[in-house]
SERO-4910 file (N, C-alpha, C, O; in steps of 0.05 Angstrom, whole numbers):
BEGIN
 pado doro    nc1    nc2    nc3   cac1   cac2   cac3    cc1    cc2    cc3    oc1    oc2    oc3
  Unk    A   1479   1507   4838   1456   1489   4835   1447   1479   4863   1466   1485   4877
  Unk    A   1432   1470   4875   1407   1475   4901   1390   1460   4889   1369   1468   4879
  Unk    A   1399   1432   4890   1380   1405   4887   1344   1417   4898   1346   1439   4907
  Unk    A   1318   1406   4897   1287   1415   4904   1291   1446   4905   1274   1458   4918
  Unk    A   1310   1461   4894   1309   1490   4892   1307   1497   4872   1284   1503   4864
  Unk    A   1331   1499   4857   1340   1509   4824   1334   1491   4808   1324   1493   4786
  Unk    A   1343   1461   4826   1339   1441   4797   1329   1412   4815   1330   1408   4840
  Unk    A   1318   1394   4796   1312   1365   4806   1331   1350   4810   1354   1359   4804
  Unk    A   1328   1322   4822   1356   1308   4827   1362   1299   4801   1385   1291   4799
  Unk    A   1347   1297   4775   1362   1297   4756   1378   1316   4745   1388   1309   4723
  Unk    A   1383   1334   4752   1394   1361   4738   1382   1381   4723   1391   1397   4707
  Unk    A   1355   1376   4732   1339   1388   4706   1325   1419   4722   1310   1415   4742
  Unk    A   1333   1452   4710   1329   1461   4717   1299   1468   4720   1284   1464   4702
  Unk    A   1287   1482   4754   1262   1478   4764   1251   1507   4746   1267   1526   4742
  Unk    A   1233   1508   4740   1222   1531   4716   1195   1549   4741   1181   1538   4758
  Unk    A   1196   1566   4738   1179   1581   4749   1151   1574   4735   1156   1557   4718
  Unk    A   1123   1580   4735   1107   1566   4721   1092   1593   4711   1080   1610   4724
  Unk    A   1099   1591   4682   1091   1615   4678   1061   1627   4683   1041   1614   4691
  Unk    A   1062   1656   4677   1041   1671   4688   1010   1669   4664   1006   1682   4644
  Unk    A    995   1652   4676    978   1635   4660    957   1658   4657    958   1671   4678
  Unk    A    944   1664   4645    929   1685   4645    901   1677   4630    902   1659   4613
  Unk    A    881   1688   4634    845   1676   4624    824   1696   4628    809   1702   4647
  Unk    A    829   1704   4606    806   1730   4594    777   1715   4599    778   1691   4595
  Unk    A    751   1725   4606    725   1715   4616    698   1738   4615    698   1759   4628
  Unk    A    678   1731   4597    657   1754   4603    638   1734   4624    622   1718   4614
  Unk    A    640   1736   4649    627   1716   4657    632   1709   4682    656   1712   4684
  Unk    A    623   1700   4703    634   1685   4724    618   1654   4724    598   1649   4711
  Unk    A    629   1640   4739    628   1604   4736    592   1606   4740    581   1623   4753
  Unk    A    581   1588   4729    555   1584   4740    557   1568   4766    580   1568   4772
  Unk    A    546   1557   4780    536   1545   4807    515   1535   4808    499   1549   4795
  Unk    A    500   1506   4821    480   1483   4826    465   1493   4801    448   1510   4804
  Unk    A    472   1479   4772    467   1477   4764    449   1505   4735    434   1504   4716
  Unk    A    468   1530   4753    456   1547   4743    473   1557   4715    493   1543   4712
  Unk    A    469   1575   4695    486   1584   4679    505   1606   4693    500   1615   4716
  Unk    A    527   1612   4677    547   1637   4688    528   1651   4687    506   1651   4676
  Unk    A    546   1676   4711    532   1698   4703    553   1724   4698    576   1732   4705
  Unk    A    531   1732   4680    535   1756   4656    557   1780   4656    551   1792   4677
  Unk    A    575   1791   4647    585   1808   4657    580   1825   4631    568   1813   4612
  Unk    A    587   1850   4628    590   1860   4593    616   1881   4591    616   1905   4584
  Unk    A    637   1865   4599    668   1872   4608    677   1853   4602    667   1834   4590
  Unk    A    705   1856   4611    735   1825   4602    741   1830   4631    745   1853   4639
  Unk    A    741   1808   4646    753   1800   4662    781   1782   4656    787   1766   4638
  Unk    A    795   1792   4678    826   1785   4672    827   1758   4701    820   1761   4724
  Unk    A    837   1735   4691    841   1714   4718    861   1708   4718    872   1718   4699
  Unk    A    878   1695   4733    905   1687   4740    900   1662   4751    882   1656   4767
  Unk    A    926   1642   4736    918   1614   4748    935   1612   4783    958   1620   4786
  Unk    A    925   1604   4797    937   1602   4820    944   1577   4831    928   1570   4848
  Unk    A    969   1554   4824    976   1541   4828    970   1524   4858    969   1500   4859
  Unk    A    967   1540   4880    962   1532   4903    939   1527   4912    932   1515   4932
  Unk    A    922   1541   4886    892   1525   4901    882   1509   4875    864   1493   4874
  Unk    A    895   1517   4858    890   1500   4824    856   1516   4816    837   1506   4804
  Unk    A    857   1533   4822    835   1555   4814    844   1578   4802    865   1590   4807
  Unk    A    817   1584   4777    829   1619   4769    817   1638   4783    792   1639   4785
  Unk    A    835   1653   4793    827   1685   4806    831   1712   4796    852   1720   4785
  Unk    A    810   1724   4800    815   1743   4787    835   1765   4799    840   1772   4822
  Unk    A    845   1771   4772    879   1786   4770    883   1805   4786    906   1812   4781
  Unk    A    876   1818   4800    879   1843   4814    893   1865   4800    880   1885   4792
  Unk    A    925   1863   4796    941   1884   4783    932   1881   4749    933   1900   4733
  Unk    A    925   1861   4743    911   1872   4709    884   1883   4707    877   1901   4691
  Unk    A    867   1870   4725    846   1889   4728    848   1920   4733    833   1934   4720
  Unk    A    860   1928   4746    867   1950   4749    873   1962   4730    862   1982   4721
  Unk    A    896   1950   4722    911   1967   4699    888   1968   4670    888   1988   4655
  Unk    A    868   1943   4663    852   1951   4642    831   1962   4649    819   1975   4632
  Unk    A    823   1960   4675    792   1974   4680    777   1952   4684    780   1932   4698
  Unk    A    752   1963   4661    731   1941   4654    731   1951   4627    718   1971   4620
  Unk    A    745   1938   4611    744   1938   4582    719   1927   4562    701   1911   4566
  Unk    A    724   1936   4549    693   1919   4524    712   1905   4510    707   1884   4498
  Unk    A    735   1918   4510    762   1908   4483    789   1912   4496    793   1929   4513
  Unk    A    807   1897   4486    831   1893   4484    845   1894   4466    833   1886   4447
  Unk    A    875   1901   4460    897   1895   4437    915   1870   4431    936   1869   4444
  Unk    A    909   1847   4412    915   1830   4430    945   1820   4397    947   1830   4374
  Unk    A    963   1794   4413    967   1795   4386    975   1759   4390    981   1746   4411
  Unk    A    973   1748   4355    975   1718   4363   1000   1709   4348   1015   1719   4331
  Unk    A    997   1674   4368   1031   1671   4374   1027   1642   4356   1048   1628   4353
  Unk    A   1005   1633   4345   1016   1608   4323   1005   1620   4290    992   1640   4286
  Unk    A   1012   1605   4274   1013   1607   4240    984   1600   4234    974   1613   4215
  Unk    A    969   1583   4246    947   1590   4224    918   1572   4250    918   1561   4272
  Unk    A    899   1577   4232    868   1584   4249    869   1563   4260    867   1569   4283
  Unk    A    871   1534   4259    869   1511   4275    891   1516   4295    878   1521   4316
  Unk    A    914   1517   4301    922   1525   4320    924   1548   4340    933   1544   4363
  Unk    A    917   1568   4331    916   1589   4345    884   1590   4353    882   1606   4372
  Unk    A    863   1582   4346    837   1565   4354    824   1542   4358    808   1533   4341
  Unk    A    828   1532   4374    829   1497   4386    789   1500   4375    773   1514   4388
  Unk    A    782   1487   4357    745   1487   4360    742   1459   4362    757   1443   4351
  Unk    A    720   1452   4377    706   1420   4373    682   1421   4381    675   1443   4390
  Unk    A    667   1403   4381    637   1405   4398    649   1378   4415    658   1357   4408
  Unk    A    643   1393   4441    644   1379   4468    626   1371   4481    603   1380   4478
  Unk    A    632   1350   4502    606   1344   4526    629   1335   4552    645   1316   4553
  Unk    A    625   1355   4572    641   1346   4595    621   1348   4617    602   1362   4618
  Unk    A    632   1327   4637    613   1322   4660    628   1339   4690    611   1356   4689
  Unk    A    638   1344   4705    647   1346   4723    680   1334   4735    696   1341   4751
  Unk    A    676   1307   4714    697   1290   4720    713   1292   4699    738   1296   4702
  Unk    A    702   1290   4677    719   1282   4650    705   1291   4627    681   1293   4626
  Unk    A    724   1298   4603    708   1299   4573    695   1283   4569    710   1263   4569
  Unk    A    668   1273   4563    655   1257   4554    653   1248   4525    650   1225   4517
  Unk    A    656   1270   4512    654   1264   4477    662   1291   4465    657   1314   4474
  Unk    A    681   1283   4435    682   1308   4426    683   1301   4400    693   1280   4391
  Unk    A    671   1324   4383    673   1319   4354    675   1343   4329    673   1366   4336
  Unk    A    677   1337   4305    681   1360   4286    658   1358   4267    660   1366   4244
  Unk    A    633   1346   4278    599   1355   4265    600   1334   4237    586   1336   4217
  Unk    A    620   1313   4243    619   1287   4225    624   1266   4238    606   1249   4240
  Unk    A    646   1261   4249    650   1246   4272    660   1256   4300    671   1277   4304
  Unk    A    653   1233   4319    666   1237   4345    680   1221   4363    678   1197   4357
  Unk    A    695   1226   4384    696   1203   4397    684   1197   4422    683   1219   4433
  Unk    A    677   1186   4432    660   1180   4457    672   1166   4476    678   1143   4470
  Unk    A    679   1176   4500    682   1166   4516    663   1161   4548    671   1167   4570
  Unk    A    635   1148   4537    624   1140   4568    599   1120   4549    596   1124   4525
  Unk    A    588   1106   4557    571   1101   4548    545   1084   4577    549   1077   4600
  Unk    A    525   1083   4562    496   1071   4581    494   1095   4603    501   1097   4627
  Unk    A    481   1113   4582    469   1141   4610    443   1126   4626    428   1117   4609
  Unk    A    437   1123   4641    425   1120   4661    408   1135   4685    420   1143   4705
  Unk    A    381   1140   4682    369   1154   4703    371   1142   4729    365   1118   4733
  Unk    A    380   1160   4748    378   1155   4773    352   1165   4793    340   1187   4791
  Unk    A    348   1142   4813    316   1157   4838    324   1176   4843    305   1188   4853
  Unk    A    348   1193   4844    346   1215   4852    350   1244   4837    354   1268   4844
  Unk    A    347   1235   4822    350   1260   4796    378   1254   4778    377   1256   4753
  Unk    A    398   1249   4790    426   1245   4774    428   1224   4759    420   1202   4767
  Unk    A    439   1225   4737    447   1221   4704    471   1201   4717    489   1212   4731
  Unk    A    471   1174   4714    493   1158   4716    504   1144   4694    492   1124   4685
  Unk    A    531   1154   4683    546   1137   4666    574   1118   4664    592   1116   4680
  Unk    A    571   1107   4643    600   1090   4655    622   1092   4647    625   1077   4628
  Unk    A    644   1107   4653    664   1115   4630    683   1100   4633    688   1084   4651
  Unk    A    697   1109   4609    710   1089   4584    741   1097   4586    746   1121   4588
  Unk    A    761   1080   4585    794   1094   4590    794   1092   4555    810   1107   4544
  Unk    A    779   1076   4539    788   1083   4513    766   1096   4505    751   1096   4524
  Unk    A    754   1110   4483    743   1114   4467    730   1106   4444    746   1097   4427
  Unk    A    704   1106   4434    698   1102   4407    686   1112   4392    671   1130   4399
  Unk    A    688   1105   4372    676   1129   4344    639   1124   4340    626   1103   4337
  Unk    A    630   1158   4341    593   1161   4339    594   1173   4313    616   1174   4301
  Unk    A    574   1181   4304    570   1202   4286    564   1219   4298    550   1221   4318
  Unk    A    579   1244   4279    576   1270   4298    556   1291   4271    563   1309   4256
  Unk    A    523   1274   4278    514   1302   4251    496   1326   4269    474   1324   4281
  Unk    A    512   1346   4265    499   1369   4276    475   1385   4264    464   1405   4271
  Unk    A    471   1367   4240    445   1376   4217    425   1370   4227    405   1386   4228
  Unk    A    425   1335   4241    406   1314   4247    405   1328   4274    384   1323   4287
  Unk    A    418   1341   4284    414   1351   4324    420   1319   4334    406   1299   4330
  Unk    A    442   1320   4348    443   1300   4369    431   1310   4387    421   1332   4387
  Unk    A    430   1289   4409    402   1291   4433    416   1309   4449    404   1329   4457
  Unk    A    445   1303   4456    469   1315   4469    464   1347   4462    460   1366   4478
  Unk    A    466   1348   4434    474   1379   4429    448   1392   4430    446   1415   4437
  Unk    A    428   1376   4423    393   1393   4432    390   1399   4457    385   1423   4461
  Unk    A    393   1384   4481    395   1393   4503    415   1403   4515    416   1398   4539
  Unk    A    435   1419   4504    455   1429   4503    490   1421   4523    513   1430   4529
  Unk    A    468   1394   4528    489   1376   4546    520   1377   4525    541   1374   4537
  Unk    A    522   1381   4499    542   1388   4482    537   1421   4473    518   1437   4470
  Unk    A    565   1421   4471    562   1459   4449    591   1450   4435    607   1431   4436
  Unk    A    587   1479   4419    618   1476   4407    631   1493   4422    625   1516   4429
  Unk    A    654   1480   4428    679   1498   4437    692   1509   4429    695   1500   4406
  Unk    A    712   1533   4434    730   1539   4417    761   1559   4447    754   1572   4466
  Unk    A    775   1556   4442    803   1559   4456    821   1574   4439    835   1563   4421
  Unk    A    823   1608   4444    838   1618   4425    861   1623   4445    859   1616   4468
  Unk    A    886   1636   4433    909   1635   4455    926   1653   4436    929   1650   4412
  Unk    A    940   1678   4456    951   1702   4443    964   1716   4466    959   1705   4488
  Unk    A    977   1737   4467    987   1760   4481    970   1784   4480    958   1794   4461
  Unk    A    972   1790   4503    964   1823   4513    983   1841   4491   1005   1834   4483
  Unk    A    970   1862   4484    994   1886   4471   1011   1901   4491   1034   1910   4492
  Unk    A    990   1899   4507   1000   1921   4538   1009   1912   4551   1023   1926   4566
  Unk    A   1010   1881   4557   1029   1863   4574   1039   1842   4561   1031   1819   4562
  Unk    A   1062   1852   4546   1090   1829   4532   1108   1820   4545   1128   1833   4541
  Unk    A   1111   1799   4562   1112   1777   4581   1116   1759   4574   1099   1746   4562
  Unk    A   1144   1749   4580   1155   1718   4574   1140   1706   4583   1139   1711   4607
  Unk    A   1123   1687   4576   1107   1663   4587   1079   1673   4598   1067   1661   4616
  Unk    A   1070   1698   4586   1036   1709   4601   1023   1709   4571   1020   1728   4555
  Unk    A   1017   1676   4569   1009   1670   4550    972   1671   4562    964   1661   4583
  Unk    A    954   1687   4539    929   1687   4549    911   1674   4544    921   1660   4527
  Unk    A    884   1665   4545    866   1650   4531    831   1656   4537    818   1661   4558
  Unk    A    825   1654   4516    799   1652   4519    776   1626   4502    774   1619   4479
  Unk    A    759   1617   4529    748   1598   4529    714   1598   4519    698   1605   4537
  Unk    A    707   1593   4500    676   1603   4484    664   1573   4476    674   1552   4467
  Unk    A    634   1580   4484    615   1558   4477    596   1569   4466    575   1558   4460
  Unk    A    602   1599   4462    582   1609   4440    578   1598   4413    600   1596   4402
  Unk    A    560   1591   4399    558   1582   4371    569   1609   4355    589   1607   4341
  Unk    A    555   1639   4358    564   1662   4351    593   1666   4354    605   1673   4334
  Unk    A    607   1663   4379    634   1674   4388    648   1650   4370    662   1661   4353
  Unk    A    649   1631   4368    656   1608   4357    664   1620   4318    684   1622   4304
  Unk    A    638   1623   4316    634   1632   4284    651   1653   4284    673   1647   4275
  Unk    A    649   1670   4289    661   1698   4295    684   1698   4299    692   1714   4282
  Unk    A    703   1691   4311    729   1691   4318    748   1672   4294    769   1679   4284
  Unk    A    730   1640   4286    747   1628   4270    745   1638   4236    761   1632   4218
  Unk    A    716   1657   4236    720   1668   4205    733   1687   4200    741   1690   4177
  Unk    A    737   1702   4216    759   1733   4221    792   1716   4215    811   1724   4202
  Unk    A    788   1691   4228    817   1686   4225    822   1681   4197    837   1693   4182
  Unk    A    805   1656   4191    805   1641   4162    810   1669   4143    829   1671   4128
  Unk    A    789   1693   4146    798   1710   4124    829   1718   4120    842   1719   4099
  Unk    A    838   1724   4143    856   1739   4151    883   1720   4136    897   1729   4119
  Unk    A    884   1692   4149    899   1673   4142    898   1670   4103    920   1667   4093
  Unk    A    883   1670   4093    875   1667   4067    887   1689   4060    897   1684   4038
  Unk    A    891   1714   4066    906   1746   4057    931   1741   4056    945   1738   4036
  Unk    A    941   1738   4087    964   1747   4089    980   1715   4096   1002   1716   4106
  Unk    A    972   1695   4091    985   1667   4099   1003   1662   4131   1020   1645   4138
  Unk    A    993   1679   4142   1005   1671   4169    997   1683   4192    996   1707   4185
  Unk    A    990   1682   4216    972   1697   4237   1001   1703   4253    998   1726   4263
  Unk    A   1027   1694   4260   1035   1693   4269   1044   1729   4275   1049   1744   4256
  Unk    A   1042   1737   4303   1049   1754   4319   1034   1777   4300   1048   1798   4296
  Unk    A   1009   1777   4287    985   1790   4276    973   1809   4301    967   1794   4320
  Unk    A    969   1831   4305    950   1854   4331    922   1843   4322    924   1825   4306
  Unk    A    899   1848   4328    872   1842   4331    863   1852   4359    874   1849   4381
  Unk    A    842   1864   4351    822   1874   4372    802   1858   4381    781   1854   4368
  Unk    A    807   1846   4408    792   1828   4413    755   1832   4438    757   1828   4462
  Unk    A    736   1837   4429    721   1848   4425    696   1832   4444    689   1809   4438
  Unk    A    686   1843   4461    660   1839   4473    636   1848   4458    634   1873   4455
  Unk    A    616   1833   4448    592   1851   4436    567   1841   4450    565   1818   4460
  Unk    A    545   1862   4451    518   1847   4465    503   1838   4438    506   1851   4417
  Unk    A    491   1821   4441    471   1815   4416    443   1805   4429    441   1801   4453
  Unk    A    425   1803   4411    399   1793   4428    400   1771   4409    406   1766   4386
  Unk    A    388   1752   4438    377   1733   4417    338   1719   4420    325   1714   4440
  Unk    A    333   1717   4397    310   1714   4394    300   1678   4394    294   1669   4372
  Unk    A    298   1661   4414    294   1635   4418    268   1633   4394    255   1651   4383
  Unk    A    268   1601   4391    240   1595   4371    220   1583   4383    197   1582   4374
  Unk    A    228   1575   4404    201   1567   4428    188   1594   4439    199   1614   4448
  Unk    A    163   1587   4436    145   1611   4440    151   1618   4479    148   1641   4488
  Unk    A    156   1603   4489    144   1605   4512    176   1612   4528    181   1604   4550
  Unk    A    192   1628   4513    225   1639   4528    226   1666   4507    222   1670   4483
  Unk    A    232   1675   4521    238   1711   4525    266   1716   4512    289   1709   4518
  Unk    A    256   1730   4494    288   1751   4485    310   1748   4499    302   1748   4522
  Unk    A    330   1745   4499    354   1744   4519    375   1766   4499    379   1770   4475
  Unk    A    388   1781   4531    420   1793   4510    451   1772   4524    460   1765   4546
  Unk    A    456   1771   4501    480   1761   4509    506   1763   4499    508   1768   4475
  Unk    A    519   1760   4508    549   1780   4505    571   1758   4492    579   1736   4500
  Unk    A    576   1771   4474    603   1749   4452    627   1752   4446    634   1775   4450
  Unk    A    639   1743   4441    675   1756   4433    673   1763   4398    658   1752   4382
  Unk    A    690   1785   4393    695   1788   4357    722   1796   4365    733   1801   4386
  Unk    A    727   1793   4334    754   1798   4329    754   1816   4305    738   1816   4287
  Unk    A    781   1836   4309    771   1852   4283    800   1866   4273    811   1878   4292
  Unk    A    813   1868   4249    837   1876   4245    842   1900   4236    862   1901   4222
  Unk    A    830   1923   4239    835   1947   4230    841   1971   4253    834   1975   4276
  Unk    A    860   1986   4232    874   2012   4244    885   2005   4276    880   2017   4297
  Unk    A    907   1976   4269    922   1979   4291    955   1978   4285    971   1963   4297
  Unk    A    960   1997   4267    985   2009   4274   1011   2006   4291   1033   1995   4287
  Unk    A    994   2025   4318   1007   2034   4335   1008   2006   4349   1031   2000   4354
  Unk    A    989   1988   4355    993   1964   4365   1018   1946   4352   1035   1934   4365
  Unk    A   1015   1947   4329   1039   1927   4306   1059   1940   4315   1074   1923   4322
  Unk    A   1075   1971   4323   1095   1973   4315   1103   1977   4349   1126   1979   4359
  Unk    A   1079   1977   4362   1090   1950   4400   1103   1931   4393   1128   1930   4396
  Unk    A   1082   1907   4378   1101   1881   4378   1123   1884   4372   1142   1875   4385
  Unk    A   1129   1904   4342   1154   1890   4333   1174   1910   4348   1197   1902   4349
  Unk    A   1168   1930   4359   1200   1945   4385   1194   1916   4403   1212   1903   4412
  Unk    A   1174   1911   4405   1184   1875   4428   1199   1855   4413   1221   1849   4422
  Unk    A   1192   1847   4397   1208   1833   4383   1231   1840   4380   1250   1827   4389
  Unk    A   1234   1861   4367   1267   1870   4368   1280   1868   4390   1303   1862   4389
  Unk    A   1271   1871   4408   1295   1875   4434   1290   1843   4435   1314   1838   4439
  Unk    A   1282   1828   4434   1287   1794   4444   1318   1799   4427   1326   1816   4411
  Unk    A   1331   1774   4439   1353   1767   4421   1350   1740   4414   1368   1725   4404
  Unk    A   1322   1731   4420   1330   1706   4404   1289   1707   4392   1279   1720   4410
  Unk    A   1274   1703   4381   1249   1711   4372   1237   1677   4370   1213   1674   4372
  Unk    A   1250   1661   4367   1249   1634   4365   1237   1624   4390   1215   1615   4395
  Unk    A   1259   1629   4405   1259   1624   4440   1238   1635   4453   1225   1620   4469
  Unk    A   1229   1665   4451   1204   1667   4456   1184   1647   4444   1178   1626   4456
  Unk    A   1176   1652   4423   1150   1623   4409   1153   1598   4418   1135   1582   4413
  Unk    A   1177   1588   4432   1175   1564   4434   1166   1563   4468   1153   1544   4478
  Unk    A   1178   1588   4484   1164   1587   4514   1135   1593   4507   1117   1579   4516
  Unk    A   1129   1614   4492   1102   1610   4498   1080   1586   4480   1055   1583   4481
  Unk    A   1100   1572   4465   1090   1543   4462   1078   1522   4492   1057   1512   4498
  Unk    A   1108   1525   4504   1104   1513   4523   1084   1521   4542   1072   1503   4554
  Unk    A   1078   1550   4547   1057   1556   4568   1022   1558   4551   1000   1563   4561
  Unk    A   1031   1550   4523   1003   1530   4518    990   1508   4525    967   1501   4531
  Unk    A   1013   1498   4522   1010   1473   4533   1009   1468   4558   1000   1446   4563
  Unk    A   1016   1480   4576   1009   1485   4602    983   1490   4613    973   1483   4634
  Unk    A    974   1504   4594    951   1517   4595    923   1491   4591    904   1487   4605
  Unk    A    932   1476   4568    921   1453   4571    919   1429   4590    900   1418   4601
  Unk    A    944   1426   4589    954   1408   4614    934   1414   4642    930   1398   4660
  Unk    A    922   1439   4641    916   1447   4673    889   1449   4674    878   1450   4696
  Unk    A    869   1451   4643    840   1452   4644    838   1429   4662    850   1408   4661
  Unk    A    812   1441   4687    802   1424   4694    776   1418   4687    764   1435   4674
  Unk    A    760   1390   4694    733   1380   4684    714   1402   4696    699   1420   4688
  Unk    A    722   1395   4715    698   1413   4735    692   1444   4732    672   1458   4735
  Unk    A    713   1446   4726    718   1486   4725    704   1483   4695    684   1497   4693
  Unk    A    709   1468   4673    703   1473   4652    671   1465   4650    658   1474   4630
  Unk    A    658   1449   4668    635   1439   4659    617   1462   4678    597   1471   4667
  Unk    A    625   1471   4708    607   1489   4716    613   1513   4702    601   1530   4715
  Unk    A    625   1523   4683    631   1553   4661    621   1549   4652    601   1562   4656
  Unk    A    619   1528   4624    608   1522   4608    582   1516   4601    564   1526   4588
  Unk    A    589   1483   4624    568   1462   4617    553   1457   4642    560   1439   4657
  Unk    A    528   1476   4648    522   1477   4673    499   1457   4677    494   1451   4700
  Unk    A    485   1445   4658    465   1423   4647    476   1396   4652    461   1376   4656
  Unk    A    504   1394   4651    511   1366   4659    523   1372   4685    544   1359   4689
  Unk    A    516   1387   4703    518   1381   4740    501   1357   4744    509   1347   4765
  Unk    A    480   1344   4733    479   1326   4743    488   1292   4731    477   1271   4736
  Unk    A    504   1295   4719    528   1277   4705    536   1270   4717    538   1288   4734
  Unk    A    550   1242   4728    555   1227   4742    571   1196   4736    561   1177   4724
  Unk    A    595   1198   4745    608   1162   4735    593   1142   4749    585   1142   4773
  Unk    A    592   1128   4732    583   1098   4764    609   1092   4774    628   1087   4760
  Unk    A    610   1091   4801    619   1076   4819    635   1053   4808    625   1036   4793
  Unk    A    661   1053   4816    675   1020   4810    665   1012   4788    651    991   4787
  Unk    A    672   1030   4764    670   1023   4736    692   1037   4731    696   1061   4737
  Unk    A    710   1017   4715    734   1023   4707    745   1058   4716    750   1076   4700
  Unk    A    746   1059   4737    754   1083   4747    770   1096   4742    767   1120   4746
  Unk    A    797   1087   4728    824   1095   4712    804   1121   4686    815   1141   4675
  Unk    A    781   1114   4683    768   1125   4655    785   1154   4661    804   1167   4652
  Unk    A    769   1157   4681    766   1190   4686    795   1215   4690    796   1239   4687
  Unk    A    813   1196   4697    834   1207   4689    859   1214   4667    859   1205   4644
  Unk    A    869   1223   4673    898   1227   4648    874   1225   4614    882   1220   4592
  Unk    A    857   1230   4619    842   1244   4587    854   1259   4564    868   1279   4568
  Unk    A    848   1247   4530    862   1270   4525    849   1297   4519    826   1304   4520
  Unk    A    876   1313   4511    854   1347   4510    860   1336   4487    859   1312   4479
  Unk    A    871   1371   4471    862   1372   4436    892   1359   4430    912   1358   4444
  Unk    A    885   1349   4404    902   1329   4392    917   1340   4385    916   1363   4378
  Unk    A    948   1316   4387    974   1332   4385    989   1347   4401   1012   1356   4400
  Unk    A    968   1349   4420    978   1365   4445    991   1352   4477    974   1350   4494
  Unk    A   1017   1346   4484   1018   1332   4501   1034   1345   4523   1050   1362   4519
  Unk    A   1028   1334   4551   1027   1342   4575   1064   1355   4579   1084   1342   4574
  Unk    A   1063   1378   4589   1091   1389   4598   1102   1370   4609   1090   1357   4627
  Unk    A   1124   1364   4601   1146   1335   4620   1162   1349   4633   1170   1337   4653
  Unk    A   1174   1382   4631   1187   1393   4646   1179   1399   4676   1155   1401   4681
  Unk    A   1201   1401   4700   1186   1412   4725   1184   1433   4714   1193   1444   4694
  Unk    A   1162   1441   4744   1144   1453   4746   1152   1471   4777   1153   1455   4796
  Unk    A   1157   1495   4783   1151   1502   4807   1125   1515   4817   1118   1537   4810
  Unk    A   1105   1496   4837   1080   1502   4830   1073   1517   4855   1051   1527   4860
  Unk    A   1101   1517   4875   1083   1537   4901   1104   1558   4905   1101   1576   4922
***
């Protein structure tokens, strides 16, 4: 044992941090622009040293530029193995999140500023809005909100203690699409757990209802369960050789949660939410707001070390 090496001065052994991985059709948008477009899967890797995702080099390689992947998932049923909410994040912090009945809110008194920026005051607690997505909040009309959704699974081709993967969608489509594939699937067979699925890039057009904006194509995730075989009978020669099948699910529990633990505001609001770049805390207002936030419920921060360089 090698005290700031192997282990902490409590005894507690130092864990390598597993190999975080983030599937993407897309690169970050910038000053306020949307991502831009890819019509491939990009593979990223979280990189602890600069707290940024980069893209993978050796998985890129090894998939190409795929439209699709083999993928397979690691919890029991659609709310966990798909985190969904409708969100609003600023740069700094979650602002509000809800399930299209209620929400919670954390900032309140938006404020125009002389210089173009949106100033609000945020809140270390939270409180309850109505969340009706029938009525259009102002939030979700100007798309300063979308719905989110966070799915999380294994590569077929890369079965890897702790290269737990994820993908991050504010599509209303990708959204729909991914959690009704599950719901059916879950309703068949009562359990998603370590299930293959083809996880799927599609272009679609979409046709706006304001006269005065142009056709757009834009590219979505599906999911789809047929004629994968040869994929199922990967997992289970992986499975078999573990000697313990538990112990796997529970590390890559943990590098879920990791995975949460490490969203940042900023990364998530210029991907996502490129409309609230000009979102803004006020100044010396309860400043504690903006930190230690929670993510999705139930879900709480790794207490284990961490070796992060």
């Amino acid at each position: 044992m090698i005290v700031g090496v192997t282990h902490t001065k409590d005894a507690k052994p130092i864990k390598q941090l597993p190999a975080l991985i983030k599937l993407a059709i897309g690169l970050p948008g910038r000053d306020g622009q949307g991502p831009q477009k890819t019509d491939y899967i990009l593979f990223k890797r979280y990189n602890p040293q600069t707290g940024d995702w980069v893209v993978d080099e050796e998985l890129q390689k090894k998939f190409g530029k795929p439209k699709s992947v083999d993928i397979v998932l690691i919890h029991d049923t659609p709310e966990e193995a798909f985190r969904t909410a409708y969100e609003m994040w600023s740069a700094q912090q979650l602002l509000c999140r809800g399930n299209g009945l209620k929400a919670q809110r954390f900032f309140k008194d938006l404020k125009e500023r002389g210089d173009g920026k949106l100033i609000y005051t945020p809140l270390s607690e939270s409180y309850e809005v109505p969340c009706d997505a029938e009525k259009r909040c102002p939030f979700l009309e100007s798309e300063r909100c979308r719905p989110r959704g966070v799915l999380y699974f294994l590569l077929v081709d890369h079965l890897l203690l702790g290269a737990v993967c994820k993908i991050n969608t504010t599509s209303f489509k990708s959204v729909r699409n991914i959690y009704s594939t599950l719901s059916e699937i879950f309703s068949a067979r009562g359990t998603l757990r370590w299930l293959p699925l083809k996880l799927s890039v599609e272009a679609v057009t979409s046709y706006p209802k304001a006269r005065d904006r142009k056709k757009t194509v834009n590219f979505v995730w599906t999911l789809t369960f047929e004629g994968l075989a040869e994929q199922g009978a990967k997992v289970r020669q992986f499975l078999r050789g573990l000697s313990d099948s538990t112990h796997f699910a529970l590390e890559a529990q943990k590098a879920v949660e990791l995975h949460e633990a490490l969203e940042a505001p900023k990364e998530i609001q210029e991907e996502f939410y490129p409309q609230n770049g000009s979102l803004e805390p006020e100044k010396d207002k309860d400043t504690a707001a903006v930190q230690n936030l929670p993510l999705f419920e139930g879900v709480q921060r790794e207490e284990e070390e961490w070796e992060l360089f």
